[in-house]
C-alpha positions as a Python dict, from the first residue, in 0.01 Angstrom:
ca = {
    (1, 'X'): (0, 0, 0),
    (2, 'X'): (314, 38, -127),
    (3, 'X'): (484, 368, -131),
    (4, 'X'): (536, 538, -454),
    (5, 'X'): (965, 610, -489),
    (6, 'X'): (1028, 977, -589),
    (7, 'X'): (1221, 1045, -845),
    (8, 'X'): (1500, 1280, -792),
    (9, 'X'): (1475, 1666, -829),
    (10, 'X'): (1692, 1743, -1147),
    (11, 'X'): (2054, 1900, -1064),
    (12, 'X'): (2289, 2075, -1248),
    (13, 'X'): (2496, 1861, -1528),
    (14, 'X'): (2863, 1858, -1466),
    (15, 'X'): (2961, 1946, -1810),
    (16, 'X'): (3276, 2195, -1821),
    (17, 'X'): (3626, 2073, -1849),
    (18, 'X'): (3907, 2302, -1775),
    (19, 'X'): (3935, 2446, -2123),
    (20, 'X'): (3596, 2581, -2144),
    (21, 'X'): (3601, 2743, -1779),
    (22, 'X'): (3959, 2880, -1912),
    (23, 'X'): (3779, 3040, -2213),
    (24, 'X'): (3403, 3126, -2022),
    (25, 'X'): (3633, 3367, -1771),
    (26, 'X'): (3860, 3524, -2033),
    (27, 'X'): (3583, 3587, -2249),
    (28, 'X'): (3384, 3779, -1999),
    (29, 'X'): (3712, 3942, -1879),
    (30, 'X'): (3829, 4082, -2164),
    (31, 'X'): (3458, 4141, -2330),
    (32, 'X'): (3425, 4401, -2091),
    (33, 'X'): (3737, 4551, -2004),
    (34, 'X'): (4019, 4643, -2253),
    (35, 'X'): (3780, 4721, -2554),
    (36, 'X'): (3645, 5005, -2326),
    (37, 'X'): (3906, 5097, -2086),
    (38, 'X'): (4244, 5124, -2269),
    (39, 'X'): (4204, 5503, -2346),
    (40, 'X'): (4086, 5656, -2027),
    (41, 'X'): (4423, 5412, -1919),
    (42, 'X'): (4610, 5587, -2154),
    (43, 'X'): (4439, 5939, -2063),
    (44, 'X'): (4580, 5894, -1717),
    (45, 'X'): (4894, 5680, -1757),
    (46, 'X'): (5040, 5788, -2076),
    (47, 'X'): (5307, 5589, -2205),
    (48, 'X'): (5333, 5426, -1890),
    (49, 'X'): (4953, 5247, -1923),
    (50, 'X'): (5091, 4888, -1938),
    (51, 'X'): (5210, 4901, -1555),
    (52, 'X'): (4874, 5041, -1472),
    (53, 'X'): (4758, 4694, -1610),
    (54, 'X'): (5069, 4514, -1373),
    (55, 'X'): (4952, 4682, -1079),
    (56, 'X'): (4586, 4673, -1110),
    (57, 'X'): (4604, 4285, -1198),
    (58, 'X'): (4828, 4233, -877),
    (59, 'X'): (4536, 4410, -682),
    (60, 'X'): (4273, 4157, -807),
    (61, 'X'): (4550, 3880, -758),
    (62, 'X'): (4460, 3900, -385),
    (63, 'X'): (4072, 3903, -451),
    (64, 'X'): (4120, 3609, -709),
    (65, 'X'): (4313, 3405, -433),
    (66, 'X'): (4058, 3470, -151),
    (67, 'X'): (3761, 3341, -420),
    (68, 'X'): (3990, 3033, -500),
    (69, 'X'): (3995, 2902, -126),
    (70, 'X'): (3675, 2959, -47),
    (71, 'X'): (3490, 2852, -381),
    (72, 'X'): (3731, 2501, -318),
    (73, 'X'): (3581, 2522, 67),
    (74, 'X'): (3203, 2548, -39),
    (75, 'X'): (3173, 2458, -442),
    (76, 'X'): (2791, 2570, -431),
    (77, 'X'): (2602, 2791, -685),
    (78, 'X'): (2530, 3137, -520),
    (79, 'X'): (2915, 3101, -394),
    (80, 'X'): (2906, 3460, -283),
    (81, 'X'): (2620, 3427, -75),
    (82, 'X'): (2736, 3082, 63),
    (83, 'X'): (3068, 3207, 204),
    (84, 'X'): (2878, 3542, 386),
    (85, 'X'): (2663, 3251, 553),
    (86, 'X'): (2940, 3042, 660),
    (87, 'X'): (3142, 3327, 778),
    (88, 'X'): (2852, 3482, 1023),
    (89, 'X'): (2557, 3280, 1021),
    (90, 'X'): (2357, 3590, 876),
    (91, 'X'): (2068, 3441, 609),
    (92, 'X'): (2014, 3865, 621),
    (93, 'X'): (2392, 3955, 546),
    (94, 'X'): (2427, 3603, 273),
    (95, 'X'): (2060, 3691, 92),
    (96, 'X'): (2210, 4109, 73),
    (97, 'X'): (2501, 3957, -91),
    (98, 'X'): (2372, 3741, -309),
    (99, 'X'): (2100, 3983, -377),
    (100, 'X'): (2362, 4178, -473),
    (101, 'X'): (2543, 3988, -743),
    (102, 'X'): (2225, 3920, -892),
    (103, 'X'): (2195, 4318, -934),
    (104, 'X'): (2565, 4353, -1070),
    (105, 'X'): (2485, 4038, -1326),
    (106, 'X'): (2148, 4188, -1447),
    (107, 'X'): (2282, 4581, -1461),
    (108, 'X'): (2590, 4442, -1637),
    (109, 'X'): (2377, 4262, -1927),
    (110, 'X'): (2191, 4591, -1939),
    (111, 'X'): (2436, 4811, -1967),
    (112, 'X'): (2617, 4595, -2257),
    (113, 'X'): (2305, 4469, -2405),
    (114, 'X'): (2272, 4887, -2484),
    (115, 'X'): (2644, 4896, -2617),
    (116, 'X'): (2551, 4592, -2824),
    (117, 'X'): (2255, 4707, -2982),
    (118, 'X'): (2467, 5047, -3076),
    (119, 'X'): (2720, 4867, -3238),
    (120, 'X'): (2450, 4611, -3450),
    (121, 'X'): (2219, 4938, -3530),
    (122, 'X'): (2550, 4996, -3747),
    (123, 'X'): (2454, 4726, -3960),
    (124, 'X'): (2055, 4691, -3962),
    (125, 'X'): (1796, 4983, -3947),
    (126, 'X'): (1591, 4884, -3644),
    (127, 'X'): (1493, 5064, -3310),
    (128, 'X'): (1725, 5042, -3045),
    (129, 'X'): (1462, 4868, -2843),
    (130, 'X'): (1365, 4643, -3108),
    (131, 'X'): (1785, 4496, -3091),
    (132, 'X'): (1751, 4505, -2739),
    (133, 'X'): (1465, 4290, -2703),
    (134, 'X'): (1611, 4044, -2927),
    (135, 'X'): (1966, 3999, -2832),
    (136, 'X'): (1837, 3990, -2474),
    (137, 'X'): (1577, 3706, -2589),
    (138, 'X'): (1818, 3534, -2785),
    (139, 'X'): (2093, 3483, -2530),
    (140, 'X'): (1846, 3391, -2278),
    (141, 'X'): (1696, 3148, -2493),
    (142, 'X'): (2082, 3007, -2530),
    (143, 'X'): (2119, 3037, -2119),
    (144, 'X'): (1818, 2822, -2083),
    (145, 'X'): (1907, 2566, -2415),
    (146, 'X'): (2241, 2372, -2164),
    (147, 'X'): (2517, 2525, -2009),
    (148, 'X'): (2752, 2319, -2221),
    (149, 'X'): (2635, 2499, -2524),
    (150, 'X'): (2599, 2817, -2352),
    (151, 'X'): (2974, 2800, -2257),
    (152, 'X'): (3056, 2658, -2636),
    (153, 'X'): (2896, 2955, -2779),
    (154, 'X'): (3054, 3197, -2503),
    (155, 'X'): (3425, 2999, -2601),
    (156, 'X'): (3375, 3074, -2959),
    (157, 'X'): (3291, 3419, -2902),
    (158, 'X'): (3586, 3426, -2706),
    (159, 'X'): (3832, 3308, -2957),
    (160, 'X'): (3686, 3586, -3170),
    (161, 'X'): (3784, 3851, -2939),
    (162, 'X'): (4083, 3763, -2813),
    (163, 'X'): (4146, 3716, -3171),
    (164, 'X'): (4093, 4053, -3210),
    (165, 'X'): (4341, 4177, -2965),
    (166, 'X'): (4572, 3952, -3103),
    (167, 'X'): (4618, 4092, -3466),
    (168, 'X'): (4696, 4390, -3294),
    (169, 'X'): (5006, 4293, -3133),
    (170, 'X'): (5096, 4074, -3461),
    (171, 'X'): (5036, 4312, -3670),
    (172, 'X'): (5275, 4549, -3424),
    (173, 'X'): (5560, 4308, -3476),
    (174, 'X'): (5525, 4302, -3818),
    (175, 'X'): (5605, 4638, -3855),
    (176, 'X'): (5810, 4658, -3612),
    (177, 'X'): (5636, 4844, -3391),
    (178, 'X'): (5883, 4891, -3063),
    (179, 'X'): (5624, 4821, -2828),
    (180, 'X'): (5843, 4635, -2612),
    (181, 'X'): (6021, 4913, -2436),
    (182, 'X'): (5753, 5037, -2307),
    (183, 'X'): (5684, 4720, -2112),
    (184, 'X'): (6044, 4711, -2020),
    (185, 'X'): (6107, 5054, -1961),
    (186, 'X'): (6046, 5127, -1599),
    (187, 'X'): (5858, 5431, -1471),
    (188, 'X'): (6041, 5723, -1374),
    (189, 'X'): (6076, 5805, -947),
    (190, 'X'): (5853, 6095, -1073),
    (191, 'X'): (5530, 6197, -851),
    (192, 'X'): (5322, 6285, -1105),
    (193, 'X'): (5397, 6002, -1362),
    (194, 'X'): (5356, 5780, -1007),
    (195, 'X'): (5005, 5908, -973),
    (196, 'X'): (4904, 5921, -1299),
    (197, 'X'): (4993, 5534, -1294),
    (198, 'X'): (4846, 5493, -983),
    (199, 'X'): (4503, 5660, -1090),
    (200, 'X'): (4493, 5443, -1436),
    (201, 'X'): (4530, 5162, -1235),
    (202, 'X'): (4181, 5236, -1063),
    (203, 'X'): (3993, 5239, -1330),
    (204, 'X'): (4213, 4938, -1500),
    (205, 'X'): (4131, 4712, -1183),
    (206, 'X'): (3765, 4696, -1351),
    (207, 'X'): (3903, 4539, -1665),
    (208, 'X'): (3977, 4235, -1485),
    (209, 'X'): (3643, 4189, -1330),
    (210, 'X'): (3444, 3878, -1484),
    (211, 'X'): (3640, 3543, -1308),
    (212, 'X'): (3423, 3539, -1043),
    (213, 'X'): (3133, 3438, -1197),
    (214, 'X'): (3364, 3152, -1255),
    (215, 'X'): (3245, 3060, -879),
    (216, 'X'): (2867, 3053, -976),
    (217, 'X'): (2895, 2795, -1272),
    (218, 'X'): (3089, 2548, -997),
    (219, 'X'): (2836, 2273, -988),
    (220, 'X'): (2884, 2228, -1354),
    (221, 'X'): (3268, 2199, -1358),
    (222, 'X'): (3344, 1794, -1412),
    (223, 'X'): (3640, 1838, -1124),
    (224, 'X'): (3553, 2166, -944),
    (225, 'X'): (3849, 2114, -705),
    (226, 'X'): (4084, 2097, -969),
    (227, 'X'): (3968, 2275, -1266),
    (228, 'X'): (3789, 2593, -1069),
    (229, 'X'): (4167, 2716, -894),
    (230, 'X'): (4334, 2703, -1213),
    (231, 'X'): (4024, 2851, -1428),
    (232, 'X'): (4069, 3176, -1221),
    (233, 'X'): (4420, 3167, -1240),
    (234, 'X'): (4435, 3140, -1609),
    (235, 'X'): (4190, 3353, -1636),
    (236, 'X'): (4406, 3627, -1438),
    (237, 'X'): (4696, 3525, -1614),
    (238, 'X'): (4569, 3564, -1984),
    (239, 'X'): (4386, 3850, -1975),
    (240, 'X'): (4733, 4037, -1804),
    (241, 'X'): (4908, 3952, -2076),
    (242, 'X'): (4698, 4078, -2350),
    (243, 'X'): (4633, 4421, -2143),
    (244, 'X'): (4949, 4466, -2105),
    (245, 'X'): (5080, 4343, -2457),
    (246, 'X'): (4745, 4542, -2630),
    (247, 'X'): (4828, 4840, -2435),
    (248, 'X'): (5213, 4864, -2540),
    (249, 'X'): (5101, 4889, -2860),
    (250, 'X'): (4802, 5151, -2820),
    (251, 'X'): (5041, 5421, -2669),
    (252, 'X'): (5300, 5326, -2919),
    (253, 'X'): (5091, 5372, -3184),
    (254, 'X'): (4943, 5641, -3114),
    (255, 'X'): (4987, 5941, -2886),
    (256, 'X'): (4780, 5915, -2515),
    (257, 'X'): (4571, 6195, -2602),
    (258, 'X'): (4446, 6095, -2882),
    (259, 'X'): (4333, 5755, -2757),
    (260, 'X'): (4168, 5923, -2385),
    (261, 'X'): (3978, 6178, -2663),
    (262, 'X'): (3854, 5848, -2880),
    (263, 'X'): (3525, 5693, -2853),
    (264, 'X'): (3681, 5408, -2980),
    (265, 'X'): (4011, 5358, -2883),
    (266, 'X'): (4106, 5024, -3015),
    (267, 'X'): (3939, 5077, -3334),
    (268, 'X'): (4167, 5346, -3402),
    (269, 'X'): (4433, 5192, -3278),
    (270, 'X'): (4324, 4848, -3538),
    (271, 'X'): (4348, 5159, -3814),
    (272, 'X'): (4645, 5286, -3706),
    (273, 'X'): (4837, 4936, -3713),
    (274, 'X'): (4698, 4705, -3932),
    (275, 'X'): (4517, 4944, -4165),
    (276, 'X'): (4204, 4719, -4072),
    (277, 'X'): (3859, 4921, -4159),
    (278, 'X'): (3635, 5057, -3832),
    (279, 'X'): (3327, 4789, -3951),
    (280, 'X'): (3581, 4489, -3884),
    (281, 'X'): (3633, 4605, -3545),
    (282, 'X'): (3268, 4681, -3488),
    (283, 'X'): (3148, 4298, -3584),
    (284, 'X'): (3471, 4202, -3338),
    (285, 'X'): (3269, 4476, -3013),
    (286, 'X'): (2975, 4327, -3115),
    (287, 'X'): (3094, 3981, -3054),
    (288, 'X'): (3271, 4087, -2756),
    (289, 'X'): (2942, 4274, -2564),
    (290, 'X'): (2736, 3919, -2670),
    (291, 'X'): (2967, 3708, -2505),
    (292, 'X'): (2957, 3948, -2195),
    (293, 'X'): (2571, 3949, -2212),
    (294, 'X'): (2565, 3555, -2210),
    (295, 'X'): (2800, 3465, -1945),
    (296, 'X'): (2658, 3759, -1720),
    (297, 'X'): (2289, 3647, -1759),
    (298, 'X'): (2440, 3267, -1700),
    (299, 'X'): (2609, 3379, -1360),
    (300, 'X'): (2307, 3570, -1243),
    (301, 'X'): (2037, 3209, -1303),
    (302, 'X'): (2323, 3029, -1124),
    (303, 'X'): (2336, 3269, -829),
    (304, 'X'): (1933, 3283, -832),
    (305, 'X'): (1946, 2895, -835),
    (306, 'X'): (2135, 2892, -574),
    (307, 'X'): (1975, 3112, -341),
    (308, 'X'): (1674, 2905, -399),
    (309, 'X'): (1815, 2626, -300),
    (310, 'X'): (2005, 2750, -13),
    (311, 'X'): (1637, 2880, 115),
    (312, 'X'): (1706, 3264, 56),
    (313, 'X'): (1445, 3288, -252),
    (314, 'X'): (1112, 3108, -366),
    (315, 'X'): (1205, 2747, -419),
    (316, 'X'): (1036, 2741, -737),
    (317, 'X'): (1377, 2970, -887),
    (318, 'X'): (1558, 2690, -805),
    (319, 'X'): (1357, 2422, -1042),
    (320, 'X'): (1600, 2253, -1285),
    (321, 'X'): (1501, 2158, -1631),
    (322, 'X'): (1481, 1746, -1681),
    (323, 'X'): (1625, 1771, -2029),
    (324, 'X'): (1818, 2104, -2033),
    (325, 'X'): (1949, 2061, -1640),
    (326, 'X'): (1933, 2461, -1636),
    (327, 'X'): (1732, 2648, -1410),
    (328, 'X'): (1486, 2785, -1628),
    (329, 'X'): (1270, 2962, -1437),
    (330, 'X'): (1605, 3161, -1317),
    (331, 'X'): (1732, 3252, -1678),
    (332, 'X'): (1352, 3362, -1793),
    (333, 'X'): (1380, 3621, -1462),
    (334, 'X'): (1699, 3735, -1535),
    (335, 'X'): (1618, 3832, -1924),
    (336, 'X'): (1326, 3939, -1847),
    (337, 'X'): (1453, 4209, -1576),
    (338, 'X'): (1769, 4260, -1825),
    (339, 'X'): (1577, 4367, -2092),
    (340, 'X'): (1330, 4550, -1860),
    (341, 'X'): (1621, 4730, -1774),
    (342, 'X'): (1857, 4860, -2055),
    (343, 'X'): (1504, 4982, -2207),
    (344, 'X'): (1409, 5224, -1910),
    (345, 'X'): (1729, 5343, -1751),
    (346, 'X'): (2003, 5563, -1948),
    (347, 'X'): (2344, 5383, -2017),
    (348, 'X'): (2537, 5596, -1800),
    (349, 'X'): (2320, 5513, -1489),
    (350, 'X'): (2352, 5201, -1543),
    (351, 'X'): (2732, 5195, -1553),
    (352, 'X'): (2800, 5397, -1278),
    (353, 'X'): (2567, 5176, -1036),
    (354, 'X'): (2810, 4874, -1108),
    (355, 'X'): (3186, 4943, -964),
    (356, 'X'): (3057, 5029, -633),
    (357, 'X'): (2813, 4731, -638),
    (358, 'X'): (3129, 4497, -728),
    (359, 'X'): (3391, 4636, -486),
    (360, 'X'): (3090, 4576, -200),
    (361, 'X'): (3126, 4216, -333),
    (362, 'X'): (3440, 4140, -365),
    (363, 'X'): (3520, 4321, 22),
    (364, 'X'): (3295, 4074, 167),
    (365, 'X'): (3434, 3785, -28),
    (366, 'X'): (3740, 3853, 164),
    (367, 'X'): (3592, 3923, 490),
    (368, 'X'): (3418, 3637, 499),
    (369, 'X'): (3766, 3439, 441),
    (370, 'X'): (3952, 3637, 689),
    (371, 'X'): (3648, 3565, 923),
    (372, 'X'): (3647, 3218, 888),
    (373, 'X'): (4025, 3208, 943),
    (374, 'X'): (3993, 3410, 1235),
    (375, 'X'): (3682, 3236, 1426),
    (376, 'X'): (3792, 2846, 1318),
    (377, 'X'): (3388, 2834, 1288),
    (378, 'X'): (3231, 2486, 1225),
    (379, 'X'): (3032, 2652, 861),
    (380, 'X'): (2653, 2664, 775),
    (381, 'X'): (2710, 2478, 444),
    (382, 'X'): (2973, 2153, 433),
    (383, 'X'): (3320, 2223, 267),
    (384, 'X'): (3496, 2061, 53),
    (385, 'X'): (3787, 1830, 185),
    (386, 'X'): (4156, 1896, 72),
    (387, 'X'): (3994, 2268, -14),
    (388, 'X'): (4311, 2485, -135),
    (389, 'X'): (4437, 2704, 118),
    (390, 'X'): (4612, 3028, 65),
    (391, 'X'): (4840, 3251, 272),
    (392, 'X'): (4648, 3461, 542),
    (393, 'X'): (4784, 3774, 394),
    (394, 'X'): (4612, 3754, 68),
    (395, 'X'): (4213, 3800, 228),
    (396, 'X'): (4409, 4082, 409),
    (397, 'X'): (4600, 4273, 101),
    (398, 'X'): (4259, 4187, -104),
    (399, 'X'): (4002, 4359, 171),
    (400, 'X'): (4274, 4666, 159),
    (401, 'X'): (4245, 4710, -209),
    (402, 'X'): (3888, 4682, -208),
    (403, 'X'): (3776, 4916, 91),
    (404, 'X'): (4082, 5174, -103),
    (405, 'X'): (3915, 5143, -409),
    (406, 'X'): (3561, 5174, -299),
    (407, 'X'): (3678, 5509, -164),
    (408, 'X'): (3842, 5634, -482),
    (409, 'X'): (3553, 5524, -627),
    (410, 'X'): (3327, 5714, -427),
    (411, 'X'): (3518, 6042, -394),
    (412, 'X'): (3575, 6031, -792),
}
C-alpha cells in the first residue's frame, strides 16, 4: 500500500512590508500613550514636559535595542517567551513569560475596550456592556479575517490618529504659537524642576510602550531581518517626535494645571488651538482606543500561537486557518477572555495591573540578552544568521531602567 503524503500544517502568511509594520507599531504607540498621558506629564513637568518625553524615549531606546537583537536572533511568534528559553533552558521561566504577555495583551484590550465604549456611548444610547461586547466581537472577528487586513485596518486607523496630533502642531504654527522654545529651551540646574522632569518621565516611559508586539507579528513580516530592526526604530523615532512636538504645544497653550486637572487633556488643548469642537476629538479617541484594541488582541493570538507551537500550551491554540492563515482558535480565546474581562473588573484595576506586568517583561527581555551574551550558550530554538548585534551596554542600561522603574512603580 502506498502511503498517503500529508499535506502541510498551515503557517503564518508573510504578508507585511515595512510600511505597514512602520504604521501597526505607531498606531498602537501612540493609541495608548499621548491621548492619555500628556496632562499628568504636564502635572509633573510643567513647561518642561517635552524633555520628560526625550528622556523617557532614551530609556525605552535601550529596551527597543535589546528586542531588536534578539527578535533578529530568534524571529519566532511568542518572541518573549522564545528568548527566556534560549537564555536558561527554563520551559517554567519561558511559559511565565509568555504567560505573561498574554495577560498584558488581554488586560490592555480590556482596559481600552472600556475607554472605547465610553467615548462611542457619546454617540449611541446603548449599555456599556452591550458596546463592549461588540467592539470586542468585531475586532476579533477582523483578527481572525487575515493579518494583512487586520494591519490595513490598524494603518488606517493610524493615519487617523496621528492625524489628529498633527493638526495640533499645524494648527500651532499657524498661529504662531511659540512652541518651539520650549523644546529648545533647556531646563534650569534647578532640583525641583529636575525632579519634576524626572518623575513625568516615569509615567511618560508608558507612552512608548506598544513596539514590542512588533516582535510577535515576526513570522508575517516578508523580510523579518530587515524590515523588523527598522519597524521598531521608526516606531521609536515617530512617536518621539510627535510627543515631544504635541507636548510643546499643550503647555504652550495652555497653563500645566489646567491640563493635569483635565479629563481630557488634548481635547482641550484641540479647543484651545484650532477652535476644533470636543465631538471631533472624541470620533479621533475612539479611533485611537480601536486601533489599540486590534493590534493588542493580534499580539496576544500570535504569542498564544506561538506558545503552542513551541510546546508550552495545547497544540490545538496553535491551529492555523487554511484560508485566513490566522490562528483562529487563538484570536476566539483572546476576545473571548477580553470581553470577559472589561465586563467584570473596574477600569482602574485593570490599569493599574498593567505597568508592573510590562516592566516584568521588558527586564527579562534584557536579561535574557545579557545572559546569552554572557554564557555564549548554544540556544533552545535556532537563530537567525547575520542577526543584528548591538553594543553590550544597551541590555545593561535597559535592565537598569526597568528594575528603577519597577520600583518607582511599586513605591508610587
Amino acid at each position: 500500500m502506498t502511503p498517503r503524503s500529508i499535506a502541510p500544517a498551515p503557517a503564518l502568511r508573510r504578508s507585511l512590508s515595512l510600511p505597514l509594520l512602520v504604521l501597526y507599531g505607531v498606531g498602537i504607540t501612540i493609541g495608548a500613550g499621548i491621548y492619555v498621558l500628556i496632562g499628568a506629564v504636564a502635572g509633573h513637568a510643567g513647561r518642561y514636559a517635552p524633555w520628560s518625553f526625550v528622556l523617557a524615549a532614551v530609556a525605552m531606546s535601550f529596551t527597543v535595542g535589546s528586542y531588536v537583537e534578539l527578535a533578529t536572533r530568534f524571529p519566532v511568534s511568542a518572541g518573549e517567551a522564545a528568548y527566556v528559553r534560549a537564555a536558561f533552558g527554563s520551559r517554567a521561566g519561558s511559559t511565565l513569560v509568555g504567560t505573561l504577555t498574554i495577560a498584558i495583551g488581554i488586560v490592555s484590550s480590556a482596559t481600552v475596550a472600556l475607554g472605547a465604549a465610553g467615548y462611542i456611548g457619546q454617540f449611541v444610547a446603548l449599555p456599556q456592556s452591550v458596546i463592549v461586547v461588540a467592539v470586542v466581537g468585531a475586532l476579533g472577528l477582523v483578527a481572525a479575517w487575515g493579518i494583512l487586513e487586520s494591519v490595513l485596518l490598524a494603518s488606517l486607523f493610524t493615519l487617523i490618529e496621528a492625524g489628529g496630533l498633527l493638526i495640533i502642531v499645524g494648527a500651532a504654527l499657524y498661529t504662531g504659537l511659540p512652541f518651539a522654545d520650549v523644546i529648545i529651551t533647556p531646563p534650569p540646574i534647578d532640583a525641583a524642576v529636575l525632579s519634576g522632569i524626572g518623575f513625568a518621565s516615569l509615567l511618560a516611559f508608558f507612552a512608548f510602550i506598544g513596539f514590542e508586539d512588533l516582535a510577535n507579528v515576526i513570522e508575517e513580516a516578508k523580510d523579518p531581518r530587515r524590515d523588523i530592526p527598522r519597524a521598531m526604530a521608526w516606531t521609536l523615532a515617530i512617536s518621539t517626535v510627535l510627543y515631544v512636538a504635541v507636548a510643546a504645544v499643550a503647555v504652550s497653550a495652555v497653563p500645566a494645571a489646567e491640563l493635569a486637572a483635565s479629563p481630557a487633556p488634548l481635547s482641550l488643548v484641540f479647543k484651545t488651538i484650532a477652535g476644533i469642537s470636543p465631538l471631533t476629538i472624541s470620533l479621533i479617541a475612539i479611533v485611537a482606543t480601536l486601533n489599540t484594541i486590534l493590534a493588542q488582541m493580534t499580539m496576544a493570538a500570535r504569542v498564544v500561537y506561538g506558545m503552542a507551537r513551541q510546546g508550552d500550551l495545547p497544540r490545538a491554540a496553535g491551529h492555523v486557518h487554511a484560508r485566513t492563515a490566522t490562528p483562529i482558535i487563538a484570536t476566539a480565546l483572546i476576545a473571548a477572555a477580553t470581553a470577559a474581562l472589561a465586563l467584570t473588573v473596574p477600569f482602574e484595576r485593570l490599569a493599574e495591573s498593567t505597568s508592573l506586568a510590562t516592566l516584568a517583561v521588558f527586564a527579562s527581555v534584557n536579561l535574557s540578552l545579557l545572559t546569552l551574551r554572557h554564557r555564549r550558550a548554544v540556544p533552545h530554538t535556532a537563530p537567525m544568521a547575520n542577526h543584528v548585534r548591538v553594543p553590550l551596554f544597551v541590555p545593561a542600561a535597559g535592565l537598569a531602567c526597568c528594575l528603577a522603574m519597577m520600583a518607582a512603580t511599586a513605591l508610587g
